[in-house]
DRENDO-1510 file (C-alpha; in Angstrom, 1 decimal, always signed):
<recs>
REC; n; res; u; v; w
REC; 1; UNK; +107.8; +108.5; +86.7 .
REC; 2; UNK; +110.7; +106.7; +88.7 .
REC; 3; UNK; +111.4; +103.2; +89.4 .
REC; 4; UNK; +111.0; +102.4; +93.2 .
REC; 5; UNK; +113.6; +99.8; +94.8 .
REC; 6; UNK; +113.2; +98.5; +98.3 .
REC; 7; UNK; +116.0; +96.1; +99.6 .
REC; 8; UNK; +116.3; +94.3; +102.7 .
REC; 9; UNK; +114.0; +96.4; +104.4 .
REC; 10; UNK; +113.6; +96.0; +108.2 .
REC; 11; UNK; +111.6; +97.4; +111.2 .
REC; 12; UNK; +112.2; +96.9; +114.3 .
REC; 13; UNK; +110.1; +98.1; +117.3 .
REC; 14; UNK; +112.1; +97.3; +120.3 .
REC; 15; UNK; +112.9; +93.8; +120.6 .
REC; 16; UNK; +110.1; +92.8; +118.1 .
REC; 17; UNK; +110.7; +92.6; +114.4 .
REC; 18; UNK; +108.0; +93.8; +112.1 .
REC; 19; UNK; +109.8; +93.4; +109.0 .
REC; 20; UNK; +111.8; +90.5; +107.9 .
REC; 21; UNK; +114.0; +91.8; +104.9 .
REC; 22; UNK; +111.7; +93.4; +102.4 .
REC; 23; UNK; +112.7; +93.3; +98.6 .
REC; 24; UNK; +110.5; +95.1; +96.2 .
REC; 25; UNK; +111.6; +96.6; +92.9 .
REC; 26; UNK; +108.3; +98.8; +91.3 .
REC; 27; UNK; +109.3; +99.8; +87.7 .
REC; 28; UNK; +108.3; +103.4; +86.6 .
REC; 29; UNK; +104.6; +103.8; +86.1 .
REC; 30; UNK; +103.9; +100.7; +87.6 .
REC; 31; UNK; +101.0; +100.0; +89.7 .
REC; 32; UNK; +101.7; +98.0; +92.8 .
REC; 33; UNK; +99.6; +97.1; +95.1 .
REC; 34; UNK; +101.0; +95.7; +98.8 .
REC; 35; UNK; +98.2; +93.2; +99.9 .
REC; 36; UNK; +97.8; +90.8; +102.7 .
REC; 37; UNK; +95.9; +90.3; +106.4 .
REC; 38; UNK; +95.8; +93.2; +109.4 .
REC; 39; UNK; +99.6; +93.5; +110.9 .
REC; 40; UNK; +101.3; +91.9; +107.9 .
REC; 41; UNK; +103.5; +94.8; +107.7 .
REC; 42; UNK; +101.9; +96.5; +104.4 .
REC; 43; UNK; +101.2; +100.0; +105.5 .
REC; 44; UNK; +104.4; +100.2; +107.9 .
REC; 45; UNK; +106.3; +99.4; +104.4 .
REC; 46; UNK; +104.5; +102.4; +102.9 .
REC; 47; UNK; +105.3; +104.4; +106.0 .
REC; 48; UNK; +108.8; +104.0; +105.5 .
REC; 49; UNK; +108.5; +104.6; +101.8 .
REC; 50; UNK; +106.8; +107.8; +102.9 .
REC; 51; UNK; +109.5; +109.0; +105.1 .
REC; 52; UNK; +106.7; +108.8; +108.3 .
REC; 53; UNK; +108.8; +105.8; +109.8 .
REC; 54; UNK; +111.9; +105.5; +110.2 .
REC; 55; UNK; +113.9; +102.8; +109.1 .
REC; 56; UNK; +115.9; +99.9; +110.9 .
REC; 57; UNK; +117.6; +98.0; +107.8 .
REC; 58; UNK; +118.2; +98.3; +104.4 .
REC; 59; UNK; +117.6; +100.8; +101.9 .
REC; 60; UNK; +115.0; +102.7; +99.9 .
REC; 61; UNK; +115.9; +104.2; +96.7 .
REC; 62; UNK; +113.5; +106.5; +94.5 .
REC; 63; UNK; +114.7; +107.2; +91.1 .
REC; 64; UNK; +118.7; +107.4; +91.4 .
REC; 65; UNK; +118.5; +109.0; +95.3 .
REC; 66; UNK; +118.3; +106.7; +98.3 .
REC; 67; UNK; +115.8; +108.3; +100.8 .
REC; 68; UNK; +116.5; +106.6; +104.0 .
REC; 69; UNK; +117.6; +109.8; +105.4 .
REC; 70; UNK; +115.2; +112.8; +103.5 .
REC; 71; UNK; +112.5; +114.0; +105.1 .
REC; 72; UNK; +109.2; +112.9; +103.6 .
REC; 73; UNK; +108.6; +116.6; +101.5 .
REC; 74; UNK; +112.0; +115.5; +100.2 .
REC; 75; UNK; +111.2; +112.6; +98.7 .
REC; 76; UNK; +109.2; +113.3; +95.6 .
REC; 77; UNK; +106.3; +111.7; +97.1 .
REC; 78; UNK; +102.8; +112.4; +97.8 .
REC; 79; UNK; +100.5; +110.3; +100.1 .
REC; 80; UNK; +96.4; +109.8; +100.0 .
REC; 81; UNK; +95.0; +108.2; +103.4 .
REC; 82; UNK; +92.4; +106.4; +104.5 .
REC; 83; UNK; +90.8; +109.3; +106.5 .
REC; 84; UNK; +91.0; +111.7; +104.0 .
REC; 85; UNK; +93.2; +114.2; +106.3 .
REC; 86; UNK; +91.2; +117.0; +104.9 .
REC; 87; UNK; +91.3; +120.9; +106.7 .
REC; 88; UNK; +87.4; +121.0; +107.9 .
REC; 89; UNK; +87.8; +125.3; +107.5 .
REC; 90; UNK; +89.3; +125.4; +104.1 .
REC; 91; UNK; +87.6; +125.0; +101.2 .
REC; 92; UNK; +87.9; +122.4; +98.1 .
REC; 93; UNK; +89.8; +124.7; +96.6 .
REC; 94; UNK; +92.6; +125.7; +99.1 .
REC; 95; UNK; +92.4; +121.9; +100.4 .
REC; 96; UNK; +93.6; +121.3; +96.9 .
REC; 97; UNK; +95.9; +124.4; +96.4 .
REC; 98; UNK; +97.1; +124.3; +100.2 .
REC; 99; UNK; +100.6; +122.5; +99.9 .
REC; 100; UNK; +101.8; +124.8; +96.8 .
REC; 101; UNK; +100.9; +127.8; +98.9 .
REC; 102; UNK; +103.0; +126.8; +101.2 .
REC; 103; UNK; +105.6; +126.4; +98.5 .
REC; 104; UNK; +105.1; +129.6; +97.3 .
REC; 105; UNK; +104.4; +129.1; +93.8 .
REC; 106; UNK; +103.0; +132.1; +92.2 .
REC; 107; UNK; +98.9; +132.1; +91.7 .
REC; 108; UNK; +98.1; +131.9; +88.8 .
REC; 109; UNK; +100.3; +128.5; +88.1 .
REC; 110; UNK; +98.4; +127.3; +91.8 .
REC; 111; UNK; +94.7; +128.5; +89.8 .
REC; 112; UNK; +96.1; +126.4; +87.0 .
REC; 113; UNK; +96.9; +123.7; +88.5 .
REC; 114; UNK; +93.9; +123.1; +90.7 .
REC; 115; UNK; +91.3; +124.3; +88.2 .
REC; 116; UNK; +92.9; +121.6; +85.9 .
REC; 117; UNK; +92.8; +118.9; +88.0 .
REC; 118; UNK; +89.3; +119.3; +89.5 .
REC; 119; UNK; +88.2; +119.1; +85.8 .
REC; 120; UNK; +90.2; +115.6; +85.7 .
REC; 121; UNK; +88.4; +114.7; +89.2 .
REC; 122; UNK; +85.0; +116.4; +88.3 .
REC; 123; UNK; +85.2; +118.7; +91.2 .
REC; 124; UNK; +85.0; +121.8; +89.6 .
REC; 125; UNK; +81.2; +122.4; +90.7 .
REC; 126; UNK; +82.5; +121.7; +94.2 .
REC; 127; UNK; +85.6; +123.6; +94.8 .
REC; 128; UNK; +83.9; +126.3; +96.9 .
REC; 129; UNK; +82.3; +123.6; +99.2 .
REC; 130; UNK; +84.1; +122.3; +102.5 .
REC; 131; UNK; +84.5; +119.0; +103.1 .
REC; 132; UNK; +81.8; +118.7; +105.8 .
REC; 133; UNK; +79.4; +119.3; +102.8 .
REC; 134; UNK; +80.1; +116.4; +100.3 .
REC; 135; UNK; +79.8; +112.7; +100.1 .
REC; 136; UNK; +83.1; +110.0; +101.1 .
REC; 137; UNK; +83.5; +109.9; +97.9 .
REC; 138; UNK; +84.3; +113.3; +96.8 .
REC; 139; UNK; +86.1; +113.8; +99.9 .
REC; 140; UNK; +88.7; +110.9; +98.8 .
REC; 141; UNK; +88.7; +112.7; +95.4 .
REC; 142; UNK; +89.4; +115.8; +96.7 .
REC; 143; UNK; +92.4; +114.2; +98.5 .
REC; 144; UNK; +93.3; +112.4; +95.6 .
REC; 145; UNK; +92.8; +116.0; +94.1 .
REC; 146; UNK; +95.2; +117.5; +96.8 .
REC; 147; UNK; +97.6; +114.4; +96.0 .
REC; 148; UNK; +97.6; +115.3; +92.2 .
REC; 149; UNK; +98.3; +118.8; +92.1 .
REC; 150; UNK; +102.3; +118.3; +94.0 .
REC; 151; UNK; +102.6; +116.4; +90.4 .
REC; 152; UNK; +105.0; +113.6; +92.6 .
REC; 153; UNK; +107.3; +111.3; +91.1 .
REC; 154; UNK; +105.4; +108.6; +93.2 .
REC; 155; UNK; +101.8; +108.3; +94.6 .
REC; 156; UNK; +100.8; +106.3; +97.7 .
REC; 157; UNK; +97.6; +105.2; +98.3 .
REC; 158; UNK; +97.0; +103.8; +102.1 .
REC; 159; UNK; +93.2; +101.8; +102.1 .
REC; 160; UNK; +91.7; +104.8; +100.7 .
REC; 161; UNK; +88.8; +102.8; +100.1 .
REC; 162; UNK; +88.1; +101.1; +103.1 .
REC; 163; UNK; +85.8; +104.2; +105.1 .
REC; 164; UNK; +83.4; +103.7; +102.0 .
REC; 165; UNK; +79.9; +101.5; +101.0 .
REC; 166; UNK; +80.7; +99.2; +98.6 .
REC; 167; UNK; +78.9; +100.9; +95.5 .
REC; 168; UNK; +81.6; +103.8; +95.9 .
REC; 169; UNK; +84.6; +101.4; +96.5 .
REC; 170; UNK; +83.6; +100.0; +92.7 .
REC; 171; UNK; +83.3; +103.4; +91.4 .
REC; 172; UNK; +86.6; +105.0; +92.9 .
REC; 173; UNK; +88.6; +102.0; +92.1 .
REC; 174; UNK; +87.4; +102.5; +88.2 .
REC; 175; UNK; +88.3; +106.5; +88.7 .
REC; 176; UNK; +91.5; +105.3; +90.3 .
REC; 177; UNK; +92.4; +103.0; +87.3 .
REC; 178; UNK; +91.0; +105.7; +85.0 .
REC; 179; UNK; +93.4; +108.1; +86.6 .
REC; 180; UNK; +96.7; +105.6; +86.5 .
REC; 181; UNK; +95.9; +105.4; +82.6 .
REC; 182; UNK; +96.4; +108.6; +82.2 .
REC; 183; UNK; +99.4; +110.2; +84.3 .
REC; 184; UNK; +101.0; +106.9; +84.7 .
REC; 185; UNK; +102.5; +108.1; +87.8 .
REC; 186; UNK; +104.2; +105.1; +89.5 .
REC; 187; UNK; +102.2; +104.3; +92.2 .
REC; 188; UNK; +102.3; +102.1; +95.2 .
REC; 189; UNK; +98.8; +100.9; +96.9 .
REC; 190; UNK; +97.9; +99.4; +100.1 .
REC; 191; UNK; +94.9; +96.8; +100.7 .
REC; 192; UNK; +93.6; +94.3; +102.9 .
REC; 193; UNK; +90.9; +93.8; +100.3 .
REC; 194; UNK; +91.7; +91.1; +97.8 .
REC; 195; UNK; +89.3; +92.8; +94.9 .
REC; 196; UNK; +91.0; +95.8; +95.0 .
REC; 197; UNK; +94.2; +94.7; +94.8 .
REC; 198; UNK; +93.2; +92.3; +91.3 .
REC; 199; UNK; +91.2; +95.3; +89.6 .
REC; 200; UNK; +94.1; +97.7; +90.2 .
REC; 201; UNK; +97.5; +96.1; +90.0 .
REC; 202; UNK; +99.9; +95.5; +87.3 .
REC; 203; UNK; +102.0; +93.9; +90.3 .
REC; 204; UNK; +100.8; +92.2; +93.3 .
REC; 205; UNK; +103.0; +91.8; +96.6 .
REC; 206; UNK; +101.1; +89.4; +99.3 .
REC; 207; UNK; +102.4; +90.0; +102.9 .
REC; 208; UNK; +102.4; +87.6; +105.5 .
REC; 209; UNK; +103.7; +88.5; +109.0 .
REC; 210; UNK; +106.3; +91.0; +108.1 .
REC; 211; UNK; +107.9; +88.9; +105.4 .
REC; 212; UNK; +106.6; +88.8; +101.1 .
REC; 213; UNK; +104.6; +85.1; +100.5 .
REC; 214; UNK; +105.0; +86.2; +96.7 .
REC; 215; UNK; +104.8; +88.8; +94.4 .
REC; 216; UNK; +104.0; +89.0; +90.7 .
REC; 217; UNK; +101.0; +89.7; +88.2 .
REC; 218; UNK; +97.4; +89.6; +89.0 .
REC; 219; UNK; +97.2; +86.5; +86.7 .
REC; 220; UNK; +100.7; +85.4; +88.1 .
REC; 221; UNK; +99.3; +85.6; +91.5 .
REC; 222; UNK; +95.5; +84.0; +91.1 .
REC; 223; UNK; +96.7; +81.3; +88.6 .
REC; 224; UNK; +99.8; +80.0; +89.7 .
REC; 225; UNK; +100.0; +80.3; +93.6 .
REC; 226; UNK; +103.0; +79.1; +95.7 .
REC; 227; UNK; +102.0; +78.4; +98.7 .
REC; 228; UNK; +98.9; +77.8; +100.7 .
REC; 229; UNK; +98.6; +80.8; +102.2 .
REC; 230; UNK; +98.5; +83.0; +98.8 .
REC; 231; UNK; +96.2; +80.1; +97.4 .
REC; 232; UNK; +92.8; +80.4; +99.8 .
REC; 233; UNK; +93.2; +84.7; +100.1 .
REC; 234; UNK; +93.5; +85.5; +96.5 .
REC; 235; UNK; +89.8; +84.8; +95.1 .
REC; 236; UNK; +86.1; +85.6; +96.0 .
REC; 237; UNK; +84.9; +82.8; +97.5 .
REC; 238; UNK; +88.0; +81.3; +98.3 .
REC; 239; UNK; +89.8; +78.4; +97.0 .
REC; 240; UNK; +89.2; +74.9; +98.4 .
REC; 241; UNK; +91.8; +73.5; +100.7 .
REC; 242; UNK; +91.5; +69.8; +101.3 .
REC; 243; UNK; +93.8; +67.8; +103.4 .
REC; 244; UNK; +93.7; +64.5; +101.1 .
REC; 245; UNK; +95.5; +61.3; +101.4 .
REC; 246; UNK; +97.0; +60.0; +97.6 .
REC; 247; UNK; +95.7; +57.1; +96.5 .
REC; 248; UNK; +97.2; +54.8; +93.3 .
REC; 249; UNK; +94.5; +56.0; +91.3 .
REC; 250; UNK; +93.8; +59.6; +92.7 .
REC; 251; UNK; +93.0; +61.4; +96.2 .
REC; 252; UNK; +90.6; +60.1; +98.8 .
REC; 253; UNK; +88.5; +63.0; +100.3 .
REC; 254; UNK; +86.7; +61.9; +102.9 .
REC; 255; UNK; +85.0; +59.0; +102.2 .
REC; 256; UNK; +84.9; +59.6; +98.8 .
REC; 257; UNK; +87.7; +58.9; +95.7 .
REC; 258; UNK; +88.4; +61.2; +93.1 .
REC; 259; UNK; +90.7; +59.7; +89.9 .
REC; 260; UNK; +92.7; +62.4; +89.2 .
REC; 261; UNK; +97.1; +62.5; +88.3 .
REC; 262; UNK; +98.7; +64.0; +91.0 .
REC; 263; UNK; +102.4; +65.1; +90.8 .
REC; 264; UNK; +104.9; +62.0; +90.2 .
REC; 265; UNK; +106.9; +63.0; +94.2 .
REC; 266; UNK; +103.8; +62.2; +95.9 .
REC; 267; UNK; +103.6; +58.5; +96.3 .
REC; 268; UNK; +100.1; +56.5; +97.3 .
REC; 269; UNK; +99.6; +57.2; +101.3 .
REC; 270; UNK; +101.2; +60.3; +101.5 .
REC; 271; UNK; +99.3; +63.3; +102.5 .
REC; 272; UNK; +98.6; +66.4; +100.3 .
REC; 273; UNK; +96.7; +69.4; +100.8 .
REC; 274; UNK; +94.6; +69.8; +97.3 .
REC; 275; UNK; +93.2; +73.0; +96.6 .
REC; 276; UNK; +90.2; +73.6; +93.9 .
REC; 277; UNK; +88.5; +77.2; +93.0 .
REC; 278; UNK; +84.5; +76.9; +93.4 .
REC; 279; UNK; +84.5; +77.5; +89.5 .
REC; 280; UNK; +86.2; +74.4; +88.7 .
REC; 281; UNK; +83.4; +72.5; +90.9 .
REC; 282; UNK; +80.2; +72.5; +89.7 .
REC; 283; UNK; +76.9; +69.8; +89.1 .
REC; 284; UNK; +77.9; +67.2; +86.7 .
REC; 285; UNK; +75.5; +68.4; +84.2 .
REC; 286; UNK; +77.0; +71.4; +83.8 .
REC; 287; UNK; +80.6; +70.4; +83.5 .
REC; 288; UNK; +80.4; +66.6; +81.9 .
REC; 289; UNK; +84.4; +65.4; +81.6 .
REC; 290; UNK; +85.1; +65.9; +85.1 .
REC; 291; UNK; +85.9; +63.4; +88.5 .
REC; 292; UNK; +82.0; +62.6; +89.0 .
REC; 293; UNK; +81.2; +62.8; +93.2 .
REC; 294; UNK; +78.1; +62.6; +94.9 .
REC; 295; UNK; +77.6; +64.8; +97.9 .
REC; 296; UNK; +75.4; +66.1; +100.3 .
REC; 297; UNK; +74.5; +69.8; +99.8 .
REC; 298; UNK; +74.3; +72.3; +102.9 .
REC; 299; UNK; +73.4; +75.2; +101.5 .
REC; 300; UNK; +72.6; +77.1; +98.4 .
REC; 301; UNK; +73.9; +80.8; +98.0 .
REC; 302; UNK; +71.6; +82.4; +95.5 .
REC; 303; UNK; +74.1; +85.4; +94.3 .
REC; 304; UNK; +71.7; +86.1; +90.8 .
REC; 305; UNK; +73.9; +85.6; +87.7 .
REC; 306; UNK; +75.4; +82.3; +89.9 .
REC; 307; UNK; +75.1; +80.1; +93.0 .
REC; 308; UNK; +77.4; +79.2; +95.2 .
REC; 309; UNK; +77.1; +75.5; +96.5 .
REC; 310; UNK; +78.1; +74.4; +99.7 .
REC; 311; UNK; +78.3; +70.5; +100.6 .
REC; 312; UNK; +80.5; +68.2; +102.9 .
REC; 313; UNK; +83.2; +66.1; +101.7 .
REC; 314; UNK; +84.4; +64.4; +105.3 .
REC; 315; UNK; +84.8; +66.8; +107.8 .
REC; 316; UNK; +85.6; +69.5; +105.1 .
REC; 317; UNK; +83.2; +72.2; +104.0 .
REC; 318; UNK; +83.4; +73.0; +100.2 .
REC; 319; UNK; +82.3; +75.9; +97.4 .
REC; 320; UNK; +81.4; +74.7; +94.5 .
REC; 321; UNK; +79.4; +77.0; +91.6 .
REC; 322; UNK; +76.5; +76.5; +89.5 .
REC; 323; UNK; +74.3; +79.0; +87.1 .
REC; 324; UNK; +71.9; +81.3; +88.6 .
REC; 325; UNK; +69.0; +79.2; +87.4 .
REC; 326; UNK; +70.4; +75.7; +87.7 .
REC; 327; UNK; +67.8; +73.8; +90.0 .
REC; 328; UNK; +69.1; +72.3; +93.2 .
REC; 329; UNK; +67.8; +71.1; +96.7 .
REC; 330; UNK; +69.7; +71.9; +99.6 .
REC; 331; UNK; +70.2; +68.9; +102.2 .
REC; 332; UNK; +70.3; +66.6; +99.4 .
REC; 333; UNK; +72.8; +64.5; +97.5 .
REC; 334; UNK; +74.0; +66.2; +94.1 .
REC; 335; UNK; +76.3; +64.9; +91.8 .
REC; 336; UNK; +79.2; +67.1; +91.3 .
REC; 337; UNK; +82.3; +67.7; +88.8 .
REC; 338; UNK; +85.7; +68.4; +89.9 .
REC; 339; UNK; +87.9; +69.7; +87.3 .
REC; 340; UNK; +91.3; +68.3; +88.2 .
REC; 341; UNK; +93.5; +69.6; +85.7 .
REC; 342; UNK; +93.3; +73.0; +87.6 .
REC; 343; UNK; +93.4; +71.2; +90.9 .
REC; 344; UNK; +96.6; +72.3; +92.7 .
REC; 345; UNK; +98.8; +70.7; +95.5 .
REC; 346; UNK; +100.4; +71.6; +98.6 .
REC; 347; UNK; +103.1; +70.3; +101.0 .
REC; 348; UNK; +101.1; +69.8; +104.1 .
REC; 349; UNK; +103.6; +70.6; +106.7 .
REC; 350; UNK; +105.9; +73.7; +104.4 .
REC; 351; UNK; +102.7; +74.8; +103.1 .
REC; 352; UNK; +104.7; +75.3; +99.5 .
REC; 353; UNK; +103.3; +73.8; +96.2 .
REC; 354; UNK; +104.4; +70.9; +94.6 .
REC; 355; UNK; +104.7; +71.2; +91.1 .
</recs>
């Protein structure tokens, strides 16, 4: 295990900046998953990590070495892709074995290895297959397999997921946290997918246009947001973002009042953007207690277990949840419950939360 510290990273390709001064510190055997939209600068951070890109600013230290300047079999590292990268003519086995051949460590330590891992991956019935024989899934295993084997101080994970059907992304995430469990490797993890990166992570660290929104615990993260941004992509559906104006008593949302306490800076006729989660919406009989509304409902998701409830407040469209048996009409008034003590509130024009 080694502790991973990142500071003041920058890219630069040309003229155009694609990192803004990165600073990440990843204790050993931590999990930490880099999250955030397409072109955020998650996987080019990784890259550098990696050694496969080089860097323009700052520093990269794993363990006691700084890296800037190894090569990437230098590092201590070892890298599972989104592709797989697997040798089509080899075997699962010399797949697996290929990078310690190259190293020339003796056979029977290679057998040993190998054999010992694909027992830990449950690919020991496969190891004379090549990979044009088996599934996605044990292909990524075989390349987390191939990862495994180099026995790195750090492991790094780019969207392995994201080539397969969403039944297998649910069970390789479980063998992935299986497998952190037990060689608490330190491990760094990138993601545009939101799920992923709660399931996994002891540490999240959301990305936004080359720069770090915030970073911190899953809980951390979902529960206490600090900005707008990190407050509608963290959950599934997202939260609800209102533009509101306060009122001496609460917000008005659309045409509509809700008495809640907002935070003592904002004064009656300000502007705030409020932002609910669907869970903390929901019809009044199921959450009695809360800031009573009636609203039209637009549509009803029917998701089994739950329903998602989609209605108009204004000119906004809102989530709202219910039970999977609850009885409701769509295009139809419903009263609803807001619970505003987990309502949150946003500077409209910084974006940051006001607390």
């Amino acid at each position: 295990m080694s502790r991973i510290e990142i500071r003041n990273l920058v890219k630069m390709y040309g003229a155009q900046q694609a990192l803004h001064g990165i600073d990440i510190s990843i204790e050993p055997g931590e999990f930490c998953v880099l999250v955030g939209p397409s072109g955020c600068g998650k996987s080019t951070t990784l890259r550098m990590v990696a050694g496969l890109e080089t860097i323009s600013g700052g520093e990269i230290a794993i363990g006691d070495r700084v890296v800037n300047g190894l090569r990437p079999k230098e590092r201590g590292i070892a890298m599972v892709f989104q592709n797989y990268a697997l040798y089509p003519s080899k075997t699962v086995y010399n797949n697996m074995a290929f990078s310690l051949q190259l190293s020339k460590m003796p056979k029977p330590e290679i057998d040993r290895r190998v054999r010992e891992v694909a027992e830990i991956l449950e690919l020991t019935q496969l190891l004379d297959r090549k990979p044009g024989a088996l599934s996605g899934g044990q292909r990524q295993r075989v390349a987390m397999g191939r990862a495994i084997v180099r026995d790195p101080e750090v492991f790094l994970f780019d969207e392995p997921l994201s080539n397969l059907d969403a039944k297998l992304r649910g069970q390789m995430r479980a063998e992935i946290k299986r497998l952190h469990q037990r060689l608490e490797n330190t491990i760094i993890y990138v993601t545009h997918d939101q799920v992923e990166a709660m399931t996994l992570a002891d540490r999240i660290v959301i990305m936004r246009d080359g720069r770090i929104e915030q970073q911190g615990t899953p809980d951390e993260i979902f529960h206490d947001p600090d900005t707008v941004f990190v407050a509608g992509f963290m959950g599934s559906p997202p939260m609800n973002l209102v533009d509101c104006m306060v009122t001496p008593t609460g917000l008005k949302l659309g045409d509509s009042e809700i008495a809640c306490a907002t935070p003592e800076r904002i004064r009656p006729g300000e502007r705030v953007i409020c932002g609910i989660r669907p869970d903390d919406i929901r019809p009044a009989s199921d959450q009695p207690g809360g800031a009573p509304i009636t609203l039209p409902v637009t549509l009803i998701e029917q998701l089994g277990t739950e329903k998602l409830v989609h209605f108009s407040a204004g000119s906004h469209d809102m989530i709202g949840k219910t039970g999977g048996r609850t009885e409701l009409a769509e295009g139809r008034p419903q009263e609803l419950s807001f619970d505003m003590t987990h309502a949150y509130f946003f500077d409209p024009e910084s974006g940051k939360r006001i607390r």
